[in-house]
ROSE-4610 file (N, C-alpha, C; in Angstrom, 1 decimal, always signed):
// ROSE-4610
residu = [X/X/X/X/X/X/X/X/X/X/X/X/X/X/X/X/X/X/X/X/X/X/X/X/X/X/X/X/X/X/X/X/X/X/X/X/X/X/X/X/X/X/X/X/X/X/X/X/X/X/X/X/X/X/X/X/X/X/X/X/X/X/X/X/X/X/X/X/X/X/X/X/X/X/X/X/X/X/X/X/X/X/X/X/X/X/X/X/X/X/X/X/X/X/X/X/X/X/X/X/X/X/X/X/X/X/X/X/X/X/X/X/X/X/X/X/X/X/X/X/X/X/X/X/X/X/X/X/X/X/X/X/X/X/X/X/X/X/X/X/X/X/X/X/X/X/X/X/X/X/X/X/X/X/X/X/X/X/X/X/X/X/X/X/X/X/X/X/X/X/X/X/X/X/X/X/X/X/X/X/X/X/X/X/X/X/X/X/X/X/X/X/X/X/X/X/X/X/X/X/X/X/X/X/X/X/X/X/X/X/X/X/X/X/X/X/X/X/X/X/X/X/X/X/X/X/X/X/X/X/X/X/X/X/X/X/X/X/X/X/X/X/X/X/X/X/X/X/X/X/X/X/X/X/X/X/X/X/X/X/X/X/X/X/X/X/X/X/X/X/X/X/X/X/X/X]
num = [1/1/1/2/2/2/3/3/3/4/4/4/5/5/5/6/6/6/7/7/7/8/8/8/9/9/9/10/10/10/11/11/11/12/12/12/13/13/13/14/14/14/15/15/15/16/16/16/17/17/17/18/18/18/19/19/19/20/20/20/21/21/21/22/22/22/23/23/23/24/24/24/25/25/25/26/26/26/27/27/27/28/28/28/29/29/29/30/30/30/31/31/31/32/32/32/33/33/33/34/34/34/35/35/35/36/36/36/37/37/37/38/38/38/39/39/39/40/40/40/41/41/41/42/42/42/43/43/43/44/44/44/45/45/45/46/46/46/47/47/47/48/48/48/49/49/49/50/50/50/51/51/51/52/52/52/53/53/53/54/54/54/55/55/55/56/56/56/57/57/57/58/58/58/59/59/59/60/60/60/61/61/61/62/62/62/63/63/63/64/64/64/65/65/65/66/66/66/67/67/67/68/68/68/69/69/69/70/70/70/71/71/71/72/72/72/73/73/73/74/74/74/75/75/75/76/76/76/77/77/77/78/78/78/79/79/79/80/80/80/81/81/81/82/82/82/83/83/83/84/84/84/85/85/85/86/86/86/87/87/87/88/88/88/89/89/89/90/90/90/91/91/91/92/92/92]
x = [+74.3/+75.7/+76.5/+77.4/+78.6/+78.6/+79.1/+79.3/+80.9/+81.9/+83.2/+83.1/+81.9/+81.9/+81.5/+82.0/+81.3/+80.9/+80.5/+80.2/+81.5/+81.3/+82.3/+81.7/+82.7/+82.1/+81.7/+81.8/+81.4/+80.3/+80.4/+79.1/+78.3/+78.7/+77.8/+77.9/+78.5/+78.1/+79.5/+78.4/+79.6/+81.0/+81.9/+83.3/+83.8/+84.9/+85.7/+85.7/+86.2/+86.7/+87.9/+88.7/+89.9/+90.6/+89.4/+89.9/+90.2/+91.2/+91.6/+91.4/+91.2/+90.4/+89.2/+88.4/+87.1/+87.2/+87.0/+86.9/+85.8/+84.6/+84.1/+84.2/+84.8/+85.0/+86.1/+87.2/+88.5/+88.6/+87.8/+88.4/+88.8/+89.6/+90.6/+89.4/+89.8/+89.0/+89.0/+88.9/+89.4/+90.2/+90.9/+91.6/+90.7/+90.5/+90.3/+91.6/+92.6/+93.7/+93.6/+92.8/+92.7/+91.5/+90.9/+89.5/+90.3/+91.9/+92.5/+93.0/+94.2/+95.2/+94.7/+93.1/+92.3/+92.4/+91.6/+91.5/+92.8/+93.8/+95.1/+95.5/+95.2/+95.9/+95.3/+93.7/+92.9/+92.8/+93.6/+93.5/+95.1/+96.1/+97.4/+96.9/+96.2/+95.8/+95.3/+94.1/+93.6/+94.6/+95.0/+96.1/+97.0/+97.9/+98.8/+97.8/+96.6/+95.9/+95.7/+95.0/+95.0/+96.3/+97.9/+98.3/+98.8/+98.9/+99.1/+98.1/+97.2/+96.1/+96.0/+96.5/+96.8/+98.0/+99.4/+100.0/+101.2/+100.2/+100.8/+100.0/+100.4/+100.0/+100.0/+98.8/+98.8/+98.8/+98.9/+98.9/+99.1/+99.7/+99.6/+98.9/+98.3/+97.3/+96.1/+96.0/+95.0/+94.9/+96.3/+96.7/+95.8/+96.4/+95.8/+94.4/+93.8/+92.5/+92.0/+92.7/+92.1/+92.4/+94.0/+94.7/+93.0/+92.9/+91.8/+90.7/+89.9/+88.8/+89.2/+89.7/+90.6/+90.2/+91.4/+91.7/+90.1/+89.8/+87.7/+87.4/+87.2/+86.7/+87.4/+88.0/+88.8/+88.9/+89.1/+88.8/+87.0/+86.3/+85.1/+84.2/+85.0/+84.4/+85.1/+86.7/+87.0/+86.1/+86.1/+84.9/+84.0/+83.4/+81.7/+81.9/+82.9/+82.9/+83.1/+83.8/+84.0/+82.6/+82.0/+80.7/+79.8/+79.4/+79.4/+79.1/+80.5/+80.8/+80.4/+80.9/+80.4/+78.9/+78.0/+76.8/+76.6/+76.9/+76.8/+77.3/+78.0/+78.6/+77.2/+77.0/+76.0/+74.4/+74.1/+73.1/+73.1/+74.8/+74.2/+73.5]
y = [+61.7/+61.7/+62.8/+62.8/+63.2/+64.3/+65.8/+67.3/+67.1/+66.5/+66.0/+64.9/+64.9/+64.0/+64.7/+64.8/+65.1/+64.2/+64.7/+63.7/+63.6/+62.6/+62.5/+63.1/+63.2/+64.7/+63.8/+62.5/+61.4/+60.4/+59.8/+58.8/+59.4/+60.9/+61.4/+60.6/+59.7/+58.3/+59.5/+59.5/+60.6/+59.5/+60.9/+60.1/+61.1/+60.6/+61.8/+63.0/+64.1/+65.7/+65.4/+64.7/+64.9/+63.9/+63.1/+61.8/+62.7/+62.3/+63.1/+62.1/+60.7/+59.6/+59.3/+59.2/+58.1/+56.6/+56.4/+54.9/+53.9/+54.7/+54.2/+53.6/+54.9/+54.6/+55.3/+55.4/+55.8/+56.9/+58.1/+59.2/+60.1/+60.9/+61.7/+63.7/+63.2/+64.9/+66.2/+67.4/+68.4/+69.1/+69.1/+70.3/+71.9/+72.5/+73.9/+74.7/+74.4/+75.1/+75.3/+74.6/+74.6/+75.5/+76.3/+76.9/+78.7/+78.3/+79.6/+79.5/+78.7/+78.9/+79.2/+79.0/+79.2/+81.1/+81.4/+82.9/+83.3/+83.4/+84.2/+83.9/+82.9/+83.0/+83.8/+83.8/+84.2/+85.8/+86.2/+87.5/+88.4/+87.2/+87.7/+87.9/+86.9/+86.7/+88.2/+88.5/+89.8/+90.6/+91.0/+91.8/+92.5/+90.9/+91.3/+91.4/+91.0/+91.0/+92.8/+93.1/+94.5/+95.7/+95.4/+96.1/+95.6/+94.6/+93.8/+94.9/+95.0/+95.7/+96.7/+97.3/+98.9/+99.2/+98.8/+99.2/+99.0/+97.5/+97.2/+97.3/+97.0/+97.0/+96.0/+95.5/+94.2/+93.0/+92.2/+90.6/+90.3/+91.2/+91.3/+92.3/+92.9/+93.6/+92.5/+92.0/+90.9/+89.8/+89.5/+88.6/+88.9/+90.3/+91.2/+90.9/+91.3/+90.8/+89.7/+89.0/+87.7/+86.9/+87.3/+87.1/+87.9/+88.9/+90.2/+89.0/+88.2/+87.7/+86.2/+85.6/+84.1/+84.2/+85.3/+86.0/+86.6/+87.3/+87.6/+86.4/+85.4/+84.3/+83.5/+83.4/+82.3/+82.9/+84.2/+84.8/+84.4/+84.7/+84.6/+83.7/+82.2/+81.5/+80.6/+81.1/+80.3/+80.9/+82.2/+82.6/+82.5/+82.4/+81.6/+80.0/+79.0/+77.8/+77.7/+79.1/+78.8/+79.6/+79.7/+80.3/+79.5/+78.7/+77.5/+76.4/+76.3/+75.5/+75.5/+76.9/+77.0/+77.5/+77.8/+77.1/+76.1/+75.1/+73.2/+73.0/+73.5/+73.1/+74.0/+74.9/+75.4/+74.7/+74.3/+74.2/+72.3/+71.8/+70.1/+70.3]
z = [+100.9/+100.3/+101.1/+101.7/+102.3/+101.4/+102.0/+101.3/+100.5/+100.6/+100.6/+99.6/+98.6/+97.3/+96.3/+94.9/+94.0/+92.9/+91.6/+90.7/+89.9/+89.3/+87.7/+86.3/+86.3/+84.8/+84.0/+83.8/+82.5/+82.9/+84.1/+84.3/+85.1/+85.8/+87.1/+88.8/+88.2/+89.9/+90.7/+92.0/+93.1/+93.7/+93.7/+93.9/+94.6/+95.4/+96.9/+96.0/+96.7/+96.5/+95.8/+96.3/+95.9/+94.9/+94.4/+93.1/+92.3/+91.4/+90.3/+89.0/+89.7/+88.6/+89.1/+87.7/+88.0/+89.0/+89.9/+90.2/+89.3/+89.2/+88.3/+86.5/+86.2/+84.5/+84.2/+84.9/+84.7/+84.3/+84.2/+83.3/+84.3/+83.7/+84.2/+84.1/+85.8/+86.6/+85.9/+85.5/+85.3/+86.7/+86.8/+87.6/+88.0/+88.8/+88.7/+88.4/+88.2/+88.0/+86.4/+85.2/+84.4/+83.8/+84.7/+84.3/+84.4/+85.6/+85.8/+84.8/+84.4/+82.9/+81.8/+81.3/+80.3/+80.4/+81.8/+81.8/+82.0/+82.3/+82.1/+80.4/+80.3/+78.6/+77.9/+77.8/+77.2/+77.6/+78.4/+79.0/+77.8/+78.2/+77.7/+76.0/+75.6/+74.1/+73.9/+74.5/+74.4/+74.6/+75.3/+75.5/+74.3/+74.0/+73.0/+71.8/+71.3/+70.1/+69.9/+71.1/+70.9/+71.4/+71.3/+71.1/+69.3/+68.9/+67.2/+66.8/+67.2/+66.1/+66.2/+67.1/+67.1/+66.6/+66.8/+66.4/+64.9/+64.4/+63.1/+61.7/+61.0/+59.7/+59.0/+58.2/+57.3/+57.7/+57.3/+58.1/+59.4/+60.1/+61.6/+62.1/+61.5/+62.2/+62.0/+61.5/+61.1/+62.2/+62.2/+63.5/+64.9/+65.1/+66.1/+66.5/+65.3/+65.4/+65.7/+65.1/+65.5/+67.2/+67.3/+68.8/+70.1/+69.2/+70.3/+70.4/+69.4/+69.2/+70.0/+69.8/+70.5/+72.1/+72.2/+73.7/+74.6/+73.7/+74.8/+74.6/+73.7/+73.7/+75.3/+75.2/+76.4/+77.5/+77.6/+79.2/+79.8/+78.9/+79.2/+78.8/+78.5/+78.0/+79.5/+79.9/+81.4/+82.5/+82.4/+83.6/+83.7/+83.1/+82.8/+83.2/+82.8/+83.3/+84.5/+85.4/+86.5/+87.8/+87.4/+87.3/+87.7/+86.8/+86.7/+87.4/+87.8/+88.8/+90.0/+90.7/+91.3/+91.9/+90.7/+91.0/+91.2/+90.6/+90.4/+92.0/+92.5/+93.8/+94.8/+95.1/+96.0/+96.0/+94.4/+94.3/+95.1/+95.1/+95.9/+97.0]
């Protein structure tokens, strides 16, 4: 198989680099620009969670909390998928 093909995330049958559809079973690629927007949000999430929870009180400090917990979750829940990847990619 050509280095310039990958799989499809749903049937696995290899398809170009650059399909952004299945030819096989129609579904729609993930982007890698989506593995980035996950870690910046999840970064901003953190961010604002922990200044909400430092500097308010009551129901929004609570917010905070939870914005802090959301936010680590999705930073490093995108970094790890992009990780990932690119193992899945080295190891074809």
């Amino acid at each position: 198989m050509p280095s310039d093909r990958l799989r499809c995330v749903d049937c696995r049958e290899p398809i170009p680099a650059d399909a952004r559809i299945c030819p096989h079973c129609r579904t729609i690629q993930p982007s890698p620009l989506l593995d980035v927007g996950v870690v910046v949000a999840g970064v901003f999430a953190l961010l604002f969670g922990v200044v909400l929870a430092v500097m308010t009180v009551g129901t929004t400090r609570l917010l905070g909390f939870l914005l802090l917990v959301v936010g680590f979750g999705l930073a490093v829940g995108g970094y790890t998928r992009y990780i990932d990847r690119q193992a899945a990619s080295r190891a074809r």
